[in-house]
Structures are given as structure tokens and as C-alpha cells.
N, C-alpha and C positions, 0 to 999 in steps of 0.2 A: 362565673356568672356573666352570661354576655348583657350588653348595655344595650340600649336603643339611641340613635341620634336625636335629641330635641329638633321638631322639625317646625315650631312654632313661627310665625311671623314676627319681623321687627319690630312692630308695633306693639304685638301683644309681650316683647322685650322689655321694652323699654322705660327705666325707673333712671336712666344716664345713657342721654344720649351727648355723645362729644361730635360738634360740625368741626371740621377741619378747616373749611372753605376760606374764611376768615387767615388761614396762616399762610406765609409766603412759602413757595414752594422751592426758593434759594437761588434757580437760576439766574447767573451769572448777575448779579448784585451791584453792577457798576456807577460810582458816584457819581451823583452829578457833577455836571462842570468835566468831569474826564475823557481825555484823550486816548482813544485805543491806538494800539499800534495796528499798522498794515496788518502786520505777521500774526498771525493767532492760532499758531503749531503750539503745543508740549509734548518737548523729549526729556524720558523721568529715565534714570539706567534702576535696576533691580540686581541683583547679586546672583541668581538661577535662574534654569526654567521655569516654568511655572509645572506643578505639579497636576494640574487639570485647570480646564476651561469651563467647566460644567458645575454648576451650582451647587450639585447637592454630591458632585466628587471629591471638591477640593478642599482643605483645611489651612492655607498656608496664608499669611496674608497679604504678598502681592498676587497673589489670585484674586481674593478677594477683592481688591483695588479694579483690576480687571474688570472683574462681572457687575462692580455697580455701574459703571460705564457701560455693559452691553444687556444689564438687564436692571429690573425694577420691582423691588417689592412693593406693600400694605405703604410703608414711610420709609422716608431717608432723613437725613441730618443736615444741622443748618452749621455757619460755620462755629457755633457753642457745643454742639451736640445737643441741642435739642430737637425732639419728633417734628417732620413736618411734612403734609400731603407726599405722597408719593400714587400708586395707584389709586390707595382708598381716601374718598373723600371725606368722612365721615365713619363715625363706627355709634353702635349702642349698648347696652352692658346690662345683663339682668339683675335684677333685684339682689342675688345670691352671688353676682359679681364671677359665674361661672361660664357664662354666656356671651358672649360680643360677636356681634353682628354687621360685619362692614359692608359699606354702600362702595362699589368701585366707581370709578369717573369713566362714563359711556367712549367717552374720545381715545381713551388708549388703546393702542395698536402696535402690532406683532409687524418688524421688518419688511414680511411678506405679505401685510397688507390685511393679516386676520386681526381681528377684534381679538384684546386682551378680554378674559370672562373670570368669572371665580371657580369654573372648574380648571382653571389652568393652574390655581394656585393647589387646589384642592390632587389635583395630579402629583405635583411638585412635592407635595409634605409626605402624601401618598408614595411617592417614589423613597423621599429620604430614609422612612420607617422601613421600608421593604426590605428584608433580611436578603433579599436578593439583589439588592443594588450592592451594597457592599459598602455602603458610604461609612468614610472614618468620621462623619456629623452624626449618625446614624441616632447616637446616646442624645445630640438637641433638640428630638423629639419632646423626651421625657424631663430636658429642662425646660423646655418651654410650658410644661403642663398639660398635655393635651390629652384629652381625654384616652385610657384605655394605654396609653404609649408605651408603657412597658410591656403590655401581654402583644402588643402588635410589634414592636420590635424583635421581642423572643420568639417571635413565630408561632406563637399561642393563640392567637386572635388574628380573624382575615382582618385584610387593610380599609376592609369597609367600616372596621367598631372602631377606628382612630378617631377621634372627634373635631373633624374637620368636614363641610360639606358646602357645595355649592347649591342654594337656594333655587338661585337663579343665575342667569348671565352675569349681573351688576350686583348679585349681593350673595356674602362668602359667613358663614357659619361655622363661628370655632368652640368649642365647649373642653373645660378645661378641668382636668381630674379633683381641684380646690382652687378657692382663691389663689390667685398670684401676681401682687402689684404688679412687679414689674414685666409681665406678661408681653404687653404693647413692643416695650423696647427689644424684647428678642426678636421682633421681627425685621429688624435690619441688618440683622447678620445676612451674606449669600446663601447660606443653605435653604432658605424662606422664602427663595426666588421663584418667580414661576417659570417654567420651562414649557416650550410646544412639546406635546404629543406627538402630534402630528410628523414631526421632522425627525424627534427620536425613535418612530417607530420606523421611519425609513433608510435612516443611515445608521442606524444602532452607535455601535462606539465611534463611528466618525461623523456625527453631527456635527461638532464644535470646530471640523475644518470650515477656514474663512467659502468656501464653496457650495457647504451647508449652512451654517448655522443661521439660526433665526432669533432674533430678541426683542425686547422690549424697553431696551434704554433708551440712552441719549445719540448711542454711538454704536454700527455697527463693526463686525470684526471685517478686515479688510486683506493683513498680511499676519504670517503666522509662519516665522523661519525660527525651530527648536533652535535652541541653547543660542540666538543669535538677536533678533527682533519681536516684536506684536505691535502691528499696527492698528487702531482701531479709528475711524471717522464718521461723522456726524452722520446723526438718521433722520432722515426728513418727514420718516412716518410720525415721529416721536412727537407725544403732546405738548411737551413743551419746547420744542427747537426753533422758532422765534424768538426764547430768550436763552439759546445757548450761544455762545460767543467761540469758544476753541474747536474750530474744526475737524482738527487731526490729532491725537494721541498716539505717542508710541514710547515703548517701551523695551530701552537699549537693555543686555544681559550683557552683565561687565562684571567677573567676578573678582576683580580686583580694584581695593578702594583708589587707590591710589591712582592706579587708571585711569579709571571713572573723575577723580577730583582732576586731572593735567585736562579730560575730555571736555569737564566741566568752564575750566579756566578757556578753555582754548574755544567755548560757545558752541562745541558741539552737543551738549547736556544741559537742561533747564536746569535739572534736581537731583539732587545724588548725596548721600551719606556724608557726612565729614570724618574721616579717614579715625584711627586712633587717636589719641591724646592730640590733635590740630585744632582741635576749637578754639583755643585761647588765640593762638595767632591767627587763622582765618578771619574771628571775629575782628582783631585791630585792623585786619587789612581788607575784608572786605563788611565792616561794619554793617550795609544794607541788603547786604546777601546771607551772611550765617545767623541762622535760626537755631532757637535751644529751648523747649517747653516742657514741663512736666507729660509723661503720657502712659496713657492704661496698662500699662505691662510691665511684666516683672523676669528677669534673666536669673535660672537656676539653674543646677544640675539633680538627676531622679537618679538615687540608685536602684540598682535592679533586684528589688525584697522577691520576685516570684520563681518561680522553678528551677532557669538558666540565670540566675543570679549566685554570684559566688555567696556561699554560707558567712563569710566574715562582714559582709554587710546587712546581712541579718540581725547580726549584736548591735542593740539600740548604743549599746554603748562607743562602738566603733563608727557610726554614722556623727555621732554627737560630737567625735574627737575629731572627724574630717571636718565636720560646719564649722565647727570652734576655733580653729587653728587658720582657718580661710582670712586672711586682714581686708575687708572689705570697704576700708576707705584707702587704701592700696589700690586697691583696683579701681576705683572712683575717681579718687582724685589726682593720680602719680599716672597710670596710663590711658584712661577714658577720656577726663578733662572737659567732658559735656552737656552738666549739668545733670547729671545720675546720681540717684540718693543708695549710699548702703541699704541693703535689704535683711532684716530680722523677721520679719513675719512673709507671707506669702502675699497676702493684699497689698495693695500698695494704698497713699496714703491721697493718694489724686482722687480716688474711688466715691461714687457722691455717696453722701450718705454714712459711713462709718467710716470713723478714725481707728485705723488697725492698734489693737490692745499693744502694753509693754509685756516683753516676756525677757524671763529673767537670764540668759545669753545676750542679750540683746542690751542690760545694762551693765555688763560686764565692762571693764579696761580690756584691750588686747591681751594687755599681759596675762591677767587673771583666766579669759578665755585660754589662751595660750597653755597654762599652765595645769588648768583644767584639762586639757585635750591631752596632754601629756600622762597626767593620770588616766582616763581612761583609757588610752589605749593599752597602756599598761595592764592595767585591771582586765582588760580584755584578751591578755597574753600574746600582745605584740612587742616586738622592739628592737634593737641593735640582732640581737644572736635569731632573733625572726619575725623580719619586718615583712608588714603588708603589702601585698603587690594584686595590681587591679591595671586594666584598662580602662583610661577618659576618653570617652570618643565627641568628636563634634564634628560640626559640616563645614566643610569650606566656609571659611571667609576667615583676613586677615586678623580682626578683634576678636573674635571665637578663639583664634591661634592663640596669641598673645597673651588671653585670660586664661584659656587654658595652662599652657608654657609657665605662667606667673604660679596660680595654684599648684601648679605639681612643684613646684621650686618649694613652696612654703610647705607643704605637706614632705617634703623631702628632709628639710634643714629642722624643722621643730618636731616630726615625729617619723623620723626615719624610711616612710613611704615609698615604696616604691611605684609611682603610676606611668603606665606606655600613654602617652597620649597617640590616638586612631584619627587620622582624618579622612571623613568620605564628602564625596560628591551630595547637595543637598537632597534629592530624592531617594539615592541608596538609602542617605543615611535616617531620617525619619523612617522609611520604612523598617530598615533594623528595628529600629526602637520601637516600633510597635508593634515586632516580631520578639521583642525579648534577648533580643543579640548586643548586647553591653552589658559593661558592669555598672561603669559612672557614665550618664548619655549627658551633655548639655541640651539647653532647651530656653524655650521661652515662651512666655504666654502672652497674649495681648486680650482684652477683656472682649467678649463677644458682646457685650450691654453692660451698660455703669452700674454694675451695682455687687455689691461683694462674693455672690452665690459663684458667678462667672469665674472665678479662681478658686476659691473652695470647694464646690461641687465637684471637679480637675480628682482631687482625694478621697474622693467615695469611690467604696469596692469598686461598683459598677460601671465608674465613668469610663466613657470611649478613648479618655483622653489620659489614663490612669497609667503612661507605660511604665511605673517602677512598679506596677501589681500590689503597692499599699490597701491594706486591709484594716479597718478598723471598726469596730462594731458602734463603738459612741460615735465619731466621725458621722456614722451613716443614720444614726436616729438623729442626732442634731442636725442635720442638715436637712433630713425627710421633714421633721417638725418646722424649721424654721420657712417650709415653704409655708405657711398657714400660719404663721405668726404676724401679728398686726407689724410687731417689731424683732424682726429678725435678729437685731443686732447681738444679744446676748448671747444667743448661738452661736454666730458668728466666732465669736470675741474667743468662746471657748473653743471652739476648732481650732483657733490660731494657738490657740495654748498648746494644743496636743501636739498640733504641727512641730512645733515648737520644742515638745521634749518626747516622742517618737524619730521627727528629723527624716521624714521621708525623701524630703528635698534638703538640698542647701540652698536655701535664699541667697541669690549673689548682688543684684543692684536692681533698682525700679530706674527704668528708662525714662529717659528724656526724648524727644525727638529731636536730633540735631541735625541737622542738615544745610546746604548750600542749596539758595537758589536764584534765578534770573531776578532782580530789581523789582523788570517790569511787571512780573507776575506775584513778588510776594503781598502786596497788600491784599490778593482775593487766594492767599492759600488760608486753610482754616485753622489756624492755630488755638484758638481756643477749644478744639474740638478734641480733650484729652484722647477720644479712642485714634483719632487721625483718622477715622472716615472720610474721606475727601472724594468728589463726584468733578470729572473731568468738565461736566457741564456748567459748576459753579465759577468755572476760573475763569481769569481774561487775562491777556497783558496791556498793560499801559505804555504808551510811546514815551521813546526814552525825553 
């Protein structure tokens, strides 16, 4: 059945209307009484390339970091994570709560000097659905709720029935397949970005050279040497660059930590990872520089249940003896050392709003798990006279190594395993994995929006993000229902259950953000902001 767009005025909307105008819009937040320094450069290093420059291409999250700096959604985040002004100034919401209608701020403006409008956004979500872009966000469509979004992803429905539509210039019409609170906050993921038209109709795939590209942030892109630098600096078009403070951004690709932490010490790095198990000492030594906070993600491995997945991790019970046997305050506390919580559920516990269920692995002693996992493997007709043999693969970087190295030890000495650990290049290797070229792939999620769906959703049939091909028919009613539940949570709770003893994943630790950085710049990085959303325009540094 095709739908029509509601093409009503705001007016005759609105039963909630939310003014924005009232919230600050976060740039650069500098105390009174405070002394800037001359210098107001950040040099952040990253681990790779970045997998794309392009809003509704990339999935990784220093990309992301990236495109909030050269582009701008509906809202961005203050340094709590909470919503605040970004383009839209205001929104209103109908009666039936399926309806919001955002008012944009006339002054925003495109690098090259065009008016940002709501058909730019309307372009943008337009593109991400399109079965021909190719986007691996492609599935955020359909979490977002948007009207129609799975028959228009499927290619079942033109991109005109997605329930997205520009009014006007300054006001953008979204209609949404049911209610869904937390609606609002998906719109600051990058895929939700708006993009020119204009410029991707001219340069096609090489838009987003610094030569091309045209945006809407704080900061436009300036240098761009793969697997080496991105430079990105200040845009003068931008509405709020009166109260941006940091000039230039760039972004060193250093894929070694250790590196990266000597480049650090040595002042050529503002921000950079703190290396394996170094937190403890860094913190004593440099007390006002190492950072450690709870944050929205969680570190797993997916086995591969779908077609090119070997048959032996198909037996739930062979999946249950690999999670089981993992000592995962081992990895926590003996080589991480930064503030990372072991992981039994998939949610992490940072997440607003729901406290992840106990599940019964989870209140196991090691031993007992241990001992368990020894039985089943057994029962599953492995052991000494024919042990299991799989490839772990992960992507570069040193801690990936390490945790890997560590797991295949324990799965070697308690149940005879034999795993090759695989290491590729970061872009090879995501792409595997979303090709179905592993057995056991590491991974990790960072939450797209606080709120539990953002990980759980990850294990429906259908998600984009599903690369171990986990199927489960309850999984996907509890979670279609819990989009229309006043209180999610119950559904939630039992997802984790299933998770839990199906074992899609191993749950390995919920992340901490730890990191080093400059003195003068840590009082305005956003640490209370679990997703680590951070806008190059809020920072400053302070003279020493």
C-alpha cells in the first residue's frame, strides 16, 4: 500500500511544540576569568585511514569525529550529551507523536556561500535509503523510524514515500512509521548529515577532495594525505564561528600506540590513546593529562552463524564453551588497566535509561564457567583426539593484538582450541566482515544514541550491522514491539537474556575512554559525554 506524505502546516501540528532558542549551542564555553593560549591548533592521532569522508558512506567512528567538524545536523551535544541547537531551531510534534516538524535557523550556510535549506536534509536521508548508494548506515533509516523505511530501502518503494520532506526552505517534515521517543537523539549520528547536491552531482565520488568538498560545519576540509594526515580549519561562513575558538584540526594516522604516546610526550600530539595496560603509570606521572571515563560501547567478537561460517559454531553449545572459558577480568584488569568493565550482556551499563539484566554466565565464578565450557565442548564432540580449529581475525592495532593473543591462550590451555589469529589492515578488514570472510571477527560498537535499542537492534535478522548473520525470530518481535512501547525496557531485558544463551557474540569489556591529553585543552574536552561526541568547535586551550 503506498502512503502519502502529511503535507500539513506546523501550525495545524502542533499539540508540542519544543523552542530550542533558549539552549546554548556549546561553542567554545570558556570560563570566565580564563586565559587563552596564543596557540589554538588540535593535533588528535587516529589508528587508520578514515574509511570515507562522506556522511552517509562511512560507519567508523573517527570518521565520524571528522564530519561533525565539517558538517552539521537538526542538533549536536553539549559537553553531558545532551541535545542542543544545531541547525534546527525549534521543532513541533503532533498529537499522535508521529509527526515533527523542524523550523531551521535562516543564517546557516554551505562553505560556498549557499543557504543551508531543509531540502538538503531531505536530499541526505533521501541518499542514505537509496539501495543505490550503497551505504553500510543504509539499515539507520529504519531505526530511526521513518516513515515507509523499509519498503524504500528494499527497493520496494520510490524514495519519494520515505517520510521525510522539505515544506519549505527553513522547515523540514519528518513522519515516522510509530511513535519513537527517542527519535530526536538519532539525529546526531553523521549519517543524518545534510550534504550539497549540488557538488555531488559534479564531482560524483571525488567530492569530499579538500578541492571539492563543501559543508556546513564549523570547519572546512583543507588537507587530506591517505593513510598520513586530515587537516580540517575554521569556516567563516559558519553561524556560529564568533564563538569558535580552535582554528585548525588535524588528524595524525599513527597506527602504532606507542608511537603515537613517545609523539604525545614529545608535544607533537594534543590526544591519543593510552597505549595497553599504561594507565596506572601514566596517571601517577602525568596526573593532569590521563583521562579514564565510562563510555557507550562495548568490545566483542561475532561468530560467523551465516553461510561462510564454519558449521561448528553453529552448535549453540560450542559458541557458549568459547564466551565461557574467555576470563574477562583478565583482560580488564591484568592487561587493559583503564578503567574497562567485564562484559556479560551486550548493553553496557553507562546506557541512560536501563540497567542491563543479570544473566546467569554472568554470575558464575570463572571456575564454574570454566568448567561448564569444558563440558560443553565435550558434549559438542570436541577435544584432545579432535580439537576445534577456527580463525580470529582483527584489525590492526596493538590492544586488538594482545586481546586477541590473550583469548586464543585461554581457549588453547582450558579447551584445547586451536585458533590462527588473522590480522588486516582496518578497511580490508571491516569490509571482510561484512563480506562474511571470518570465522571469529573482533569488533566493537559505540552507541549511535543513549539509549539501549542502539546495541540490541545490532542482532535483528535484518540489521546492516548483523555481520555474524544471527537470526532469531523472538529477537526480532521484541524488538519491532519495543519500538512502540511506552517502556521498552522489559524487552530489552529479555533480548539480553537470549543474547545470553544463543551467544551470538562474546561480550568482552564496556569501554572506558582513556586517553592522554594537552593540560591546556583538558578542562573543555567533554568528558561527561559517555558517547564521546566531541565538536572541534567546543574546545579551547588554556595558557599554560
Amino acid at each position: 500500500m503506498k502512503h502519502t506524505l502529511i503535507r500539513t502546516s506546523a501550525f495545524a501540528l502542533g499539540v508540542a511544540s519544543i523552542a530550542l532558542f533558549g539552549l546554548s549551542a556549546q561553542a567554545a564555553m570558556v570560563p570566565a576569568g580564563a586565559t587563552l593560549a596564543d596557540n589554538q591548533t588540535f593535533t588528535m592521532r587516529v589508528l587508520s585511514e578514515f574509511d570515507a569522508i562522506d556522511p552517509q558512506l562511512s560507519e567508523t567512528v573517527d570518521a565520524a569525529g571528522v564530519e561533525r567538524d565539517l558538517f552539521e545536523g537538526l542538533f549536536n551535544q553539549d559537553a553531558d550529551g545532551n541535545l542542543v541547537p544545531g541547525v534546527a531551531l525549534s521543532y513541533d510534534v503532533s498529537d499522535d507523536k508521529t509527526v515533527y516538524t523542524f523550523h531551521l535557523r535562516p543564517e546557516a550556510m554551505w562553505s560556498d556561500g549557499h543557504p543551508v535549506t531543509a531540502a538538503d536534509f531531505e536530499y541526505a536521508w533521501k541518499r542514505l535509503a537509496d539501495p543505490a548508494t550503497g551505504s553500510p548506515y543504509q539499515w539507520y533509516v529504519t531505526i530511526m523510524g521513518l516513515k515507509n523505511g523499509d519498503a524504500v530501502t528494499a527497493g520496494d518503494m520510490p524514495l519519494d514515500d520515505l517520510g521525510v520532506k522539505a515544506i519549505d526552505d527553513h522547515t523540514l517534515q519528518v513522519t515516522l512509521e510509530q511513535p519513537t521517543p527517542y527519535f530526536t537523539k538519532t539525529t546526531v549520528n553523521a549519517s543524518t548529515f545534510p550534504v550539497p547536491k549540488w557538488v555531488i552531482d559534479e564531482f560524483g565520488d571525488d567530492w569530499t577532495l579538500p578541492e571539492h568538498i563543501v559543508g556546513n560545519g564549523a570547519y572546512v576540509l583543507t588537507e587530506h594525505v591517505p593513510n598520513e594526515r586530515l587537516v580540517r580549519e575554521r569556516n567563516p561562513k559558519y553561524w556560529d564561528d564568533a564563538n569558535t575558538v580552535i582554528t585548525k584540526t588535524t588528524s595524525l594516522i599513527i597506527n602504532d600506540e606507542n608511537v603515537a604516546l613517545a609523539r604525545w610526550k614529545a608535544g607533537e600530539v594534543d590526544r591519543t590513546e593510552v597505549p595497553t595496560g599504561q594507565f596506572p603509570t601514566l596517571k601517577a606521572e602525568y596526573p593532569d593529562s590521563a583521562m579514564s571515563a565510562p563510555r557507550l560501547c562495548t568490545y566483542y567478537y561475532w561468530y560467523n552463524e551465516g553461510p561462510t561460517g564454519p558449521e561448528a559454531l553453529k552448535d549453540v553449545r560450542v559458541r557458549q564453551a568459547l564466551s565461557y572459558a574467555l576470563d574477562r577480568n583478565v583482560i580488564t584488569d591484568q592487561i587493559l588497566q583503564g578503567g574497562q568493565f567485564p562484559a556479560y550482556t551486550f548493553t553496557p551499563a553507562a546506557t541512560a535509561g536501563f540497567t542491563p539484566p543479570s544473566v546467569p554466565f554472568g554470575e558464575m565464578t570463572q571456575d564454574e564457567r570454566d568448567a561448564k565450557a569444558k563440558e560443553l565442548m565435550a558434549a559438542a564432540g570436541f577435544g584432545p583426539d579432535h580439537p576445534l580449529t577456527f580463525n580470529l581475525n582483527y584489525n590492526t592495532s596493538e590492544a586488538h593484538k594482545q586481546i586477541a593473543t590473550v583469548v586464543a591462550q585461554m581457549w588453547k590451555t582450558k579447551l584445547g582450541v586451536d585458533a590462527t589469529l588473522v590480522n588486516m589492515e582496518g578497511q580490508t578488514y571491516f569490509s571482510e566482515l561484512r563480506n562474511g570472510n571470518f570465522d571469529v571477527g573482533r569488533s566493537g560498537w559505540c552507541g549511535d544514541y543513549n539509549e539501549a535499542s542502539t546495541f540490541l537492534d545490532l542482532v535483528r535478522t535484518d540489521s546492516g550491522q548483523n555481520d555474524g548473520k544471527y537470526s532469531n525470530a523472538e529477537v526480532d518481535a521484541l524488538m519491532a514491539e519495543a519500538k512502540t512501547m511506552t517502556d521498552p525496557n522489559p524487552n530489552y531485558e529479555k533480548v539480553e537474556q537470549i543474547i545470553a544463551e544463543d551467544m551470538p557474540i562474546i561480550p568482552v569489556y564496556h569501554y572506558a575512554t582513556s586517553f592522554m591529553i594537552d593540560p591546556g585543552l583538558a578542562q573543555s574536552w567533554p568528558l561527561g559525554n559517555v558517547e564521546q561526541n566531541w565538536y572541534s568547535k567546543d574546545l579551547y586551550r588554556l595558557a599554560k
